[in-house]
C-alpha positions in Angstrom: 0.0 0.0 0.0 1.3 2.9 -0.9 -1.8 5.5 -1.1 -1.1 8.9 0.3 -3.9 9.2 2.9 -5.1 12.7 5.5 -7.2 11.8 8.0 -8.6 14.9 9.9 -9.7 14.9 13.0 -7.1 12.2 13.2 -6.5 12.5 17.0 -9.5 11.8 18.1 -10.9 8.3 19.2 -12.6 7.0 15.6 -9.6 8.9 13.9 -6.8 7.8 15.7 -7.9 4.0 15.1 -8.1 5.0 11.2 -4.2 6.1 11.7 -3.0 3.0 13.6 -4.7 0.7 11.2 -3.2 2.8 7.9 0.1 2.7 9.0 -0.1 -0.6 10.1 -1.0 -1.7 6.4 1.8 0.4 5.1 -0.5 3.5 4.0 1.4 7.4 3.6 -0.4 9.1 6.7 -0.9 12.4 7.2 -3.1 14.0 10.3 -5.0 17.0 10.7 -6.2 18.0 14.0 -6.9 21.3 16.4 -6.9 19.2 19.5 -10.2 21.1 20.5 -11.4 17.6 21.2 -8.4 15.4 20.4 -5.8 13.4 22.7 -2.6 13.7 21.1 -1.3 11.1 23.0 -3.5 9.1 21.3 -0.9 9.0 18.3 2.6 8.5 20.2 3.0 5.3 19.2 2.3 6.0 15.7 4.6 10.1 15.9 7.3 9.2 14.2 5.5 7.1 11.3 2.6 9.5 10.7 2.5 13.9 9.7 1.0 16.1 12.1 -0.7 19.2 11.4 -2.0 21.0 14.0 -4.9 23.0 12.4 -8.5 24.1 12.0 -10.4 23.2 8.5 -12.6 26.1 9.1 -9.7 28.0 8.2 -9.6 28.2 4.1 -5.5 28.0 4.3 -5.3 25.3 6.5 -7.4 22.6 4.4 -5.7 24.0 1.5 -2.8 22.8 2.9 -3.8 19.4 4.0 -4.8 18.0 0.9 -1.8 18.8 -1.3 -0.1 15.5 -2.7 -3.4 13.6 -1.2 -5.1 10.7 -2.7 -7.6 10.0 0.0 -9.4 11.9 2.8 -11.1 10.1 6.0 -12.9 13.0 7.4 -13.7 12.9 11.0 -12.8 16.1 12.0 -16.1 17.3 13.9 -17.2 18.3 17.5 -19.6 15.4 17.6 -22.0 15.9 20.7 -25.9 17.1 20.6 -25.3 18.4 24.0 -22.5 20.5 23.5 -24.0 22.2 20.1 -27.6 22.7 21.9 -25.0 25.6 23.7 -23.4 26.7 21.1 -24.5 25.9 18.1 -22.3 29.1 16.1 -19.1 27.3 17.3 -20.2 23.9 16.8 -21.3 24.8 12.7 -18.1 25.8 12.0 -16.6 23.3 13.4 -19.0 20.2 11.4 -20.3 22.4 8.3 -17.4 25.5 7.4 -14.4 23.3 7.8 -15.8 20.2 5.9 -17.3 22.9 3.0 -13.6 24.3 3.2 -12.4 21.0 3.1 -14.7 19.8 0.2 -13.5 22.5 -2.1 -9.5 21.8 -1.4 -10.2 18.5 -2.5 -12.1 19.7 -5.6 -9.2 21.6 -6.3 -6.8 19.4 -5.4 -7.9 16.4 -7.7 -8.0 14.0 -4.5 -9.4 10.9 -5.5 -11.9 10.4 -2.8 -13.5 11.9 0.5 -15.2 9.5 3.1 -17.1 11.4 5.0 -18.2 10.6 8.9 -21.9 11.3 9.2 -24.3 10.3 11.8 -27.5 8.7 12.6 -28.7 11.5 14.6 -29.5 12.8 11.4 -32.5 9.9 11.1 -34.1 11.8 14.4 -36.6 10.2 16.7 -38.8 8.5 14.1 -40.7 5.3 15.4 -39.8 3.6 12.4 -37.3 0.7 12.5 -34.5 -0.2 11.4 -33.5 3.3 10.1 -33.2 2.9 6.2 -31.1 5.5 4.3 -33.8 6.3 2.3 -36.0 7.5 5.3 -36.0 11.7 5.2 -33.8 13.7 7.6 -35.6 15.0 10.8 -32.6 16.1 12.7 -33.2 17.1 16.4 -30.2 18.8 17.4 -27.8 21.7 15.6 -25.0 18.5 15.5 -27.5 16.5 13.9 -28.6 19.4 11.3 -25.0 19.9 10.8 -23.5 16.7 10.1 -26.6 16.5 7.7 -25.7 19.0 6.4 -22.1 17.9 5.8 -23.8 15.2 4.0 -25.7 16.7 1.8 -22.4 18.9 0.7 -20.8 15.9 -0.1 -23.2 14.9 -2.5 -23.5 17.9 -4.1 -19.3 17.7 -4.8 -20.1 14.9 -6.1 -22.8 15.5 -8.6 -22.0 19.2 -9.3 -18.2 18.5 -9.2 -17.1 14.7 -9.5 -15.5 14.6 -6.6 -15.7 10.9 -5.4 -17.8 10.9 -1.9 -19.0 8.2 0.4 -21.2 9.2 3.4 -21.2 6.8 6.2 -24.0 7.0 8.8 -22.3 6.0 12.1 -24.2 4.2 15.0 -23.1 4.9 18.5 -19.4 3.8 18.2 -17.7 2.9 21.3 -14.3 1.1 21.7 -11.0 1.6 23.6 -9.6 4.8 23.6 -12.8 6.7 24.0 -12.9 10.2 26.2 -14.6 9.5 29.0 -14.0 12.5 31.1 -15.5 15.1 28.7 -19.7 16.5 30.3 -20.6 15.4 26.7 -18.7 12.0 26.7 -20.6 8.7 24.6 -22.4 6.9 27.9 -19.8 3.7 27.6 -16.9 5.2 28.2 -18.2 7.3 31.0 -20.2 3.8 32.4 -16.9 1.7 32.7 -14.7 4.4 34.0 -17.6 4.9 36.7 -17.7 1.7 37.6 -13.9 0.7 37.7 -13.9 3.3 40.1 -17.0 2.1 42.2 -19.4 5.8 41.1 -22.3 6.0 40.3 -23.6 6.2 37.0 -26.1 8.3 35.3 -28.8 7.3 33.1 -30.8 10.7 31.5 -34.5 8.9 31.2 -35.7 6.1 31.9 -32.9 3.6 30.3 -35.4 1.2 28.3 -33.9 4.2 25.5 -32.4 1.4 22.6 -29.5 2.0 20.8 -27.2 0.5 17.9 -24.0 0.2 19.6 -21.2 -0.3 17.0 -17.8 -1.2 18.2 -14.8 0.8 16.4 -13.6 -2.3 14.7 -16.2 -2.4 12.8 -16.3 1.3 11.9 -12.5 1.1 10.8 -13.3 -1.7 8.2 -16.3 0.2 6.8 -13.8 2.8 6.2 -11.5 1.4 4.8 -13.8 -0.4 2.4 -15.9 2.8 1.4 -12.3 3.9 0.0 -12.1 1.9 -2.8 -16.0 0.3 -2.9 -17.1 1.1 -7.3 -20.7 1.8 -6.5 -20.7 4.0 -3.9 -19.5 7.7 -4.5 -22.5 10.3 -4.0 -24.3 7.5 -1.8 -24.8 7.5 1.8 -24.0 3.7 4.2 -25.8 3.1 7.8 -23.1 1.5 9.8 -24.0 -0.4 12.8 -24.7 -3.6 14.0 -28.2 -4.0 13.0 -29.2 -5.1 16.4 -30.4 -2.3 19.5 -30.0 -2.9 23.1 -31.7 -0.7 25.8 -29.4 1.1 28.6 -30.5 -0.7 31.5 -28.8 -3.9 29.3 -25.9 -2.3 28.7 -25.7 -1.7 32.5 -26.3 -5.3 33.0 -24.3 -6.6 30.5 -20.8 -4.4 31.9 -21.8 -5.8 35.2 -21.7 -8.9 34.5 -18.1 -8.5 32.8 -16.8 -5.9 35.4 -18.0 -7.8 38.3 -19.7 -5.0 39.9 -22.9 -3.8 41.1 -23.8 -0.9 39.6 -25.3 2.1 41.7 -27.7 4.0 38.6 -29.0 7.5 39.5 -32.0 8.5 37.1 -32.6 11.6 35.4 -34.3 13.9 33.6 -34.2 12.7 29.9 -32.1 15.6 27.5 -33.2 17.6 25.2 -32.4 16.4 21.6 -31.4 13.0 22.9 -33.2 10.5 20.3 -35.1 7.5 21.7 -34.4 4.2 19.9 -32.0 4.0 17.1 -31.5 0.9 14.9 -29.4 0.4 11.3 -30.3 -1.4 8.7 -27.3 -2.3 7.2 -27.9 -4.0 3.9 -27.3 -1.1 2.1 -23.6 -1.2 3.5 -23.1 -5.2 3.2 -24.6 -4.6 -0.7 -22.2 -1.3 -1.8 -19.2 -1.8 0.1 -18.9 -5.7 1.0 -19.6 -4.9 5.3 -20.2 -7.2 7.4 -19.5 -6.3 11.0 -16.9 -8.1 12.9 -17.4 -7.5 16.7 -21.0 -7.5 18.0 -22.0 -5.3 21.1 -20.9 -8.0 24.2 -17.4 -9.1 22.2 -17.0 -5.1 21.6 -17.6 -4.3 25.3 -15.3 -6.7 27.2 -12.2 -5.4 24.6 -13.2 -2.0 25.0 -12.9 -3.0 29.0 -9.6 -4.5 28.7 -8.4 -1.2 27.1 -9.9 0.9 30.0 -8.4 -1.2 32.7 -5.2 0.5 33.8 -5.5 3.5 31.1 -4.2 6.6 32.6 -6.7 10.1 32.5 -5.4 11.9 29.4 
């Protein structure tokens, strides 16, 4: 392998697994991040192999930059939390919509051969329908799901306005080692084992029969890597999950059981913008790019364990 590939947003936890596996397979690396929301620690076994930019896509320059002598982009580069963009939803569009437009149009410019873009489920919103199909229309809830929609939607415009090659992929609640869980708008797994190593209590917002798709970063890594090079997929948009839901109070279960533990759950108010069940279909993805998910949600959660168990706070 010898592809020259950026990956923005590269220090962050889906981003930093896209690095380790590249390099691992022998792929040119190059990484883009502002550490707004990144660990750069994450990378330090990977420094010396990989390029670092410290930057901000929602600066024209900077994704100019970036792309030059690219053949592919991974773009995860986003501050990905409803919470956090329900306060500031200004700071949190440039961050998802500006710098991937920005980023869009380097790579238009550029000639790169093609963008894989990380979009979201939480575009789907709280429809009762499910599984969530692709062809279902957007009802986002949130300014983070808006945006990230949005985001989308750009790339498919690139695509058929400008032939730029993109691939939107739908993520489903990843979770895997690695994962902030310190952060007030951290994913609820990585914030549920750290609580629980530590004998805390954890916090459910609702009543925790709320279902979701969780999709374990393995998984998410291959779909990547596959919507690269997949020949019927540029301008269309992939679910990638599972395929199956579990509710909270499972989950809570389920990482007793593993942990050992009894778990102490405080109950609260649900969230504003916080969708209730969410569930992929997934043919679309197994058809267009050959996925077929690897790790399942129990398998997923007792590695992602083993990679929290003696992991120093970043």
């Amino acid at each position: 392998m010898s592809e020259r590939y950026l990956i923005t947003g590269g220090a962050g936890f889906i981003g930093s697994h896209l690095v380790k596996r590249l390099v691992a397979e022998g792929g040119i690396v190059r990484v883009v991040d502002n550490l707004s929301t990144g660990h750069a620690e994450r990378l330090d076994d990977v420094r010396n192999a990989i390029q670092f930019i410290n930057g901000d896509l929602a600066e024209e320059s900077i994704a100019e930059a970036v792309v030059k002598d690219i053949d592919y982009v991974l773009h995860q580069a986003a501050v990905p939390s409803v919470q956090r963009s329900i306060g500031d939803a200004v700071g949190t569009n440039q961050a998802n919509v500006t710098a991937t437009l920005n980023l869009l149009e380097s790579c238009r410019k550029a000639g790169v051969h093609r963008l894989v873009y990380a979009a979201s489920s939480s575009a789907y919103g709280d429809t009762e329908v499910l599984p969530k199909t692709e062809e279902m229309p957007a009802d986002p809830l949130s300014p983070y799901a808006l945006q990230k929609w949005v985001g989308e939607r750009y790339c498919k415009l690139y695509y058929d306005l400008h032939g730029l090659e993109t691939v939107s992929l739908r993520y489903f609640n990843v979770f895997g080692p690695d994962q902030d869980p310190y952060s007030e708008y951290s994913a609820v797994i990585p914030k549920f084992i750290t609580n629980l190593l530590a004998k805390e209590s954890v916090t459910v917002y609702g009543d925790g029969e709320q279902s979701r798709d969780f999709t374990y970063i393995d998984n998410v890594v291959n779909a990547n890597l596959l919507a690269l090079h997949a020949k019927d997929v540029p301008g269309k948009v992939c679910n990638i999950g599972c395929g199956e839901r579990i509710t909270l109070n499972k989950l809570i279960q389920m990482l007793e059981q593993i942990l050992g533990v009894k778990a102490k759950v405080n109950y609260a108010a649900a969230r504003a913008g916080d969708v209730r069940h969410s569930l992929a279909d997934i043919q679309k993805a197994r058809r267009l790019l050959g996925y077929n998910p690897q790790a399942g949600i129990e398998q997923g959660l007792r590695k992602t364990v083993k990679g929290f168990k003696g992991k120093l706070r970043y």
